[in-house]
KEROPA-649685 format. One record per residue (C-alpha): x, y, z; residue number from 1. Coordinates in pm, whole numbers, padded with zeros to 5 digits. Each point is the difference from the previous one (the first is absolute). Layout:
N
<u X; v Y; w Z; n NUM>
...
***
This chain:
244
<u 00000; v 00000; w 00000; n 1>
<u 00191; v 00314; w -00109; n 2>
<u -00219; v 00308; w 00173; n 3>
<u 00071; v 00374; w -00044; n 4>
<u -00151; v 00339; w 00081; n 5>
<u -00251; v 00118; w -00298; n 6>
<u 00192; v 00298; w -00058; n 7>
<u 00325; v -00160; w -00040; n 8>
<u 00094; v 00045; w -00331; n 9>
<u 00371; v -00089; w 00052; n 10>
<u -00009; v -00343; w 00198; n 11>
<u 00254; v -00238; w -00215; n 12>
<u -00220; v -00259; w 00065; n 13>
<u -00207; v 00099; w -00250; n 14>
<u 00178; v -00165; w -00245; n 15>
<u 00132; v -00328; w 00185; n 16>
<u -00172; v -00290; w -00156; n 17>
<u 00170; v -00315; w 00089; n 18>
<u -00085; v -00317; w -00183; n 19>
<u -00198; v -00293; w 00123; n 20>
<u -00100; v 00210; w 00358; n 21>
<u -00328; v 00135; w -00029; n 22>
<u -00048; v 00330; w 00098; n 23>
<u -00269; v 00196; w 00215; n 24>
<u -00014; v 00356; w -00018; n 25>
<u -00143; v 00268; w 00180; n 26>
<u -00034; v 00370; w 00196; n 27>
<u -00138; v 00147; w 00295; n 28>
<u -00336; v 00047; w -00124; n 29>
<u -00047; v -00350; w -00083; n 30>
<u -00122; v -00349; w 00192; n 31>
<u 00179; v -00293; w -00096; n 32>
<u 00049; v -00340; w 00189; n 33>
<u 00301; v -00232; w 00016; n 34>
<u -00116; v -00183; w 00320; n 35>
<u -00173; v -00311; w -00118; n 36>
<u 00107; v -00033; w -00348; n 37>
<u 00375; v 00036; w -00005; n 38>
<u 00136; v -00053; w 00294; n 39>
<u 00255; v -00229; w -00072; n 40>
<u 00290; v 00174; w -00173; n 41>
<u -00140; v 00364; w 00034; n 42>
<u 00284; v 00322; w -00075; n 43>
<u -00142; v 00339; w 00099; n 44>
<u 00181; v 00282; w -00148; n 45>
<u -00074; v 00364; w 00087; n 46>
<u 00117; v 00323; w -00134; n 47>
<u 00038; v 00247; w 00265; n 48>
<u 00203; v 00305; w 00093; n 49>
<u -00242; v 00308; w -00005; n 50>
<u -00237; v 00095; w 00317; n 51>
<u -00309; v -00105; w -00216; n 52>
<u 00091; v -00343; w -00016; n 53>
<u -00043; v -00057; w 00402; n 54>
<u -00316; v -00156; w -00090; n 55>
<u 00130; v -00286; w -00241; n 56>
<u 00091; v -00212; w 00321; n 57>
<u -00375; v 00035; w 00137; n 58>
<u -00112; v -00166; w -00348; n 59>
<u 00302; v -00223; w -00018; n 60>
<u -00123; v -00152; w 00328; n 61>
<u -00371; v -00037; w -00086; n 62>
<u 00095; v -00134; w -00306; n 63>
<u 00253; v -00269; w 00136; n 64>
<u -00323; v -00046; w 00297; n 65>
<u 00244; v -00109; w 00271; n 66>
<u 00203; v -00209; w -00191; n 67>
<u 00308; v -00173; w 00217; n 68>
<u 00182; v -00104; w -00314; n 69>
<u -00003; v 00341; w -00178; n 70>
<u 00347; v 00141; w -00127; n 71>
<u -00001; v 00380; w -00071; n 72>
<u 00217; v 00209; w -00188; n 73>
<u -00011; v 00371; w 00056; n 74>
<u 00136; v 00156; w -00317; n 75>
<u 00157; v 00383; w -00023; n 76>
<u 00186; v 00174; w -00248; n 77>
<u 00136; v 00269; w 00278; n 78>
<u 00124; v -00071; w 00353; n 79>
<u -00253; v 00021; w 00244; n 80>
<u -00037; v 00210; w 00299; n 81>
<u 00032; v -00078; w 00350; n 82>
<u -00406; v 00114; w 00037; n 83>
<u -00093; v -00298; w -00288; n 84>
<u 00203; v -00247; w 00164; n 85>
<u -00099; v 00056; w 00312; n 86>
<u -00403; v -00023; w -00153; n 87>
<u 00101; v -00330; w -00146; n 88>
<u 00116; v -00142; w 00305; n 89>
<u -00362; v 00112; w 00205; n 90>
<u -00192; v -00115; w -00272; n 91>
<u 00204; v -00344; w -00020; n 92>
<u -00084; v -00033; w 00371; n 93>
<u -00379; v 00107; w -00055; n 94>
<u -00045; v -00263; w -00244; n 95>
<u 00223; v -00253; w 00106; n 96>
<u 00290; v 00017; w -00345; n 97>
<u 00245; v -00208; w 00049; n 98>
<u 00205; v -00078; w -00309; n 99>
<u 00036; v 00331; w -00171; n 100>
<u 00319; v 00109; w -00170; n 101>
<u 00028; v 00394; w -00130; n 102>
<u 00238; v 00038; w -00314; n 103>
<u 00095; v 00372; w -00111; n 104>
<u 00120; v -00008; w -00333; n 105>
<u 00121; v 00301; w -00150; n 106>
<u -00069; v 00149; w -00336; n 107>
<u 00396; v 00004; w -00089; n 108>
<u 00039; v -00373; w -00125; n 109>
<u 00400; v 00004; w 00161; n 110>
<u -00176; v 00066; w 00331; n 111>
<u 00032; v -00270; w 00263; n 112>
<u -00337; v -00090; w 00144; n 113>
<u -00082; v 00008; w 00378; n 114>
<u -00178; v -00263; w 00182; n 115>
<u -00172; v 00032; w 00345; n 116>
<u -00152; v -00277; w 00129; n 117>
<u -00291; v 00005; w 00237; n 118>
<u 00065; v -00153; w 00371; n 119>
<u -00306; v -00092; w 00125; n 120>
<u 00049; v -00067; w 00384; n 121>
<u -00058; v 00080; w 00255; n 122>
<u -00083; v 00322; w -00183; n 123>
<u 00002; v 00043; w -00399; n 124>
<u 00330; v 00226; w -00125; n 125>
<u 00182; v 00018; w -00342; n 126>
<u 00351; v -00116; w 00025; n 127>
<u 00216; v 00089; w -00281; n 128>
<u 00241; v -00252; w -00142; n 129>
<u 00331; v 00167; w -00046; n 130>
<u 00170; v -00335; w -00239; n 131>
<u -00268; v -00102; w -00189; n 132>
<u 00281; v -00126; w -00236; n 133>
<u 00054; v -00293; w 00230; n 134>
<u -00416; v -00095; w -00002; n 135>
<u 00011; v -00412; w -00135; n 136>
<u -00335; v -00075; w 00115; n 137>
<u -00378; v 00185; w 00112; n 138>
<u 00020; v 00294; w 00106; n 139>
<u -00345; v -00002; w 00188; n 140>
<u 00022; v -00052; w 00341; n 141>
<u 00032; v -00407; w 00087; n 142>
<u -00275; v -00146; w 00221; n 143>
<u 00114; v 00000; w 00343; n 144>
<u -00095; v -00179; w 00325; n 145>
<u 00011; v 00334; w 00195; n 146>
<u -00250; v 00277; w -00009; n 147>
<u 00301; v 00205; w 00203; n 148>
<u -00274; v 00122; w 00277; n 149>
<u -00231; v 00158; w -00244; n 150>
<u -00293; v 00070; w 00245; n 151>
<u -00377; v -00197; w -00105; n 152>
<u -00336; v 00100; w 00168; n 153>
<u -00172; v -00226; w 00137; n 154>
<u -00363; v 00003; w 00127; n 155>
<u -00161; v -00182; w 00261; n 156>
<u -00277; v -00230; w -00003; n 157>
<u -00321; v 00208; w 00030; n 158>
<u -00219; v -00352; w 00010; n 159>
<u 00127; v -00133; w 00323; n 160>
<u 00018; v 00099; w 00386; n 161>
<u 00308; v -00234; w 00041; n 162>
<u 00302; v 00150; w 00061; n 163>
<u 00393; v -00134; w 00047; n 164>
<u 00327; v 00194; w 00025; n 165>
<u 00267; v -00162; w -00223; n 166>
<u 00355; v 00102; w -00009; n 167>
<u 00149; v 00163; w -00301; n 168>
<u 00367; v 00207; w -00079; n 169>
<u -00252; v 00342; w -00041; n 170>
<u -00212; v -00047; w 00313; n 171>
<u -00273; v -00242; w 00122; n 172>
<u -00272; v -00071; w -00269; n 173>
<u -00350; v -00082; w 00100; n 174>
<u -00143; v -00333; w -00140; n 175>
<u -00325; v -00134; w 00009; n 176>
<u 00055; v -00303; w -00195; n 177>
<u 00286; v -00238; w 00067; n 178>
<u 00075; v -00063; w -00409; n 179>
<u 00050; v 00386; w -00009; n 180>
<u 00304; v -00091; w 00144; n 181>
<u 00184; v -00092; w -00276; n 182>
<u -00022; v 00342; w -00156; n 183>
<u 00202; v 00138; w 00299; n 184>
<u 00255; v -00309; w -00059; n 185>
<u 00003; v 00105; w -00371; n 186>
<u 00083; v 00332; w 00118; n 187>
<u 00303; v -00079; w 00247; n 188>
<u 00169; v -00229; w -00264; n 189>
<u -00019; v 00238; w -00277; n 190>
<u 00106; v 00346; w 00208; n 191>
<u -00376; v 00145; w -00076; n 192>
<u -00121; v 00262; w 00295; n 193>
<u -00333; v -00034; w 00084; n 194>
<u -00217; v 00271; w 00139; n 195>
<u -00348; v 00057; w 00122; n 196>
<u -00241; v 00144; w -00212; n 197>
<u -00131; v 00347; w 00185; n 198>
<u -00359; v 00083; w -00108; n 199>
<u 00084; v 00350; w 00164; n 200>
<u 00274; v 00060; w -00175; n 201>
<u -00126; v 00222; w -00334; n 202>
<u 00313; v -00044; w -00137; n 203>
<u -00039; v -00351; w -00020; n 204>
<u -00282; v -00114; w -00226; n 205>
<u 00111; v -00356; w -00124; n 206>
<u 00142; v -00333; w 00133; n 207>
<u 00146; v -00279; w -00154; n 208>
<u -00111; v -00297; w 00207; n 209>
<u -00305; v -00076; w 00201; n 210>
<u 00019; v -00294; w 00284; n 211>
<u -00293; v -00166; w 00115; n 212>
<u -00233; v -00258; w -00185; n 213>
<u -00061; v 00196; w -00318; n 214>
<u 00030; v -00008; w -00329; n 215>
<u 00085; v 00338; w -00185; n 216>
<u -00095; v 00023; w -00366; n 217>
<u -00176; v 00260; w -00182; n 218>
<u -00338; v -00245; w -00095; n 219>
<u 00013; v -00082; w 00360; n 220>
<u -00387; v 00036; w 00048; n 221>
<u -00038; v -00197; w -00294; n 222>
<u 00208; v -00277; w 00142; n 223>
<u -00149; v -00055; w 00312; n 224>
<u -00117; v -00338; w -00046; n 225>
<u 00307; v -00132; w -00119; n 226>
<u 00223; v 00118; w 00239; n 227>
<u 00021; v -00176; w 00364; n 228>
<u 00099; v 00303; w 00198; n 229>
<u 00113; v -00277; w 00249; n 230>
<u 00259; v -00136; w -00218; n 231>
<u 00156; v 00327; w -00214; n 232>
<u 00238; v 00225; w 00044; n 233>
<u 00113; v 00357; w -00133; n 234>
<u 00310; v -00068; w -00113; n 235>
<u 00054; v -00190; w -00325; n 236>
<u 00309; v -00135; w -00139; n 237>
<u -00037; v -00011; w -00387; n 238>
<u 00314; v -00202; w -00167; n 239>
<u -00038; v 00120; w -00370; n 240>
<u 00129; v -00222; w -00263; n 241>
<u 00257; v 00158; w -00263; n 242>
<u 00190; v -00092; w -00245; n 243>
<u 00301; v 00137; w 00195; n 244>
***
């Protein structure tokens, strides 16, 4: 998927047309979906460098439809400024980016080109790559077994009066259900912070897990009979097959 601002006119994508890949393209004003239907070798290029182009990343993300295979690559033809990267790195944390690479390639064809590569925990920053003569292999991030202390909300059970403390690294963590447990083992093996969900806190409007018996889906009411709310959980491990 190559994506770029409508009123780019000088994106060098334009006229990239590699053989045998297929290629999607699109702008900000338009709705297109890669979630679903190509998710299992899926590029995304973006051209980006001017202020207007903040908003490629919003569609970018609802396009992808939280992907966890997605590979991005953030495109600009000038160097970009401390106030993009810095909006690249909060909106990789907003919707959860993870490979991303950003490539500035000049318009002088003996220029060098500059690679940054996104470092997504505990919080999302662009790293450059000072040698990236010596690069043999991906340059996406790899897949690591450590989330580095990046911090996940979780929310309490709202369906049940029982209560236990647990022990975790970030403080105790109240369980109502014993099989909830195992999300606070997942998070002490793999260095992931966990931290109470505050309904008071306005700043705070999202979570990322839920514990007690439930089972969180967006046709949830439409589900009802199908789910045993004795038996599920929240949290879902999905082991996608690839061809990598």
């Amino acid at each position: 998927m190559v994506i770029k601002h409508s009123r780019d006119e000088n994106c060098h994508l334009d006229q990239w047309n590699p053989r045998g890949s297929p290629i999607l393209r699109a702008n900000e004003m338009g709705s297109i979906r890669i979630s679903g239907y190509f998710n299992d070798q899926a590029v995304i290029l973006a051209c980006m460098g001017e202020n207007s182009d903040y908003g490629l990343l919003k569609t970018l993300a609802n396009a992808m439809d939280n992907m966890r295979q997605e590979r991005i690559i953030l495109w600009s033809q000038r160097e970009p400024s401390k106030m993009l990267l810095d909006y690249i790195s909060q909106q990789a944390d907003m919707y959860n980016f993870i490979q991303m690479i950003i490539v500035v390639m000049n318009d002088d064809l003996d220029a060098v080109p500059s690679l940054r590569l996104l470092n997504p925990y505990p919080t999302s920053r662009c790293c450059q790559l000072t040698n990236i003569s010596n690069i043999k292999g991906p340059s996406f991030i790899g897949s690591g077994l450590s989330f580095h202390g990046r911090t996940a909300i979780l929310k309490e059970s709202v369906d049940s009066n029982i209560r236990f403390k647990v022990w975790s690294p970030s403080g105790p963590i109240p369980l109502s259900e014993l099989k909830d447990y195992e999300i606070v083992q997942f998070a002490v093996k793999y260095n992931l912070s966990l931290k109470l969900y505050d309904q008071n806190d306005t700043k705070s409007d999202n979570f990322d897990i839920q514990l007690g018996p439930r089972f969180i889906t967006k046709d949830f009411p439409t589900q009802m009979a199908f789910v045993s709310p004795n038996t599920a959980c929240s949290l879902i491990v999905i082991v996608p097959k690839t061809l990598e």
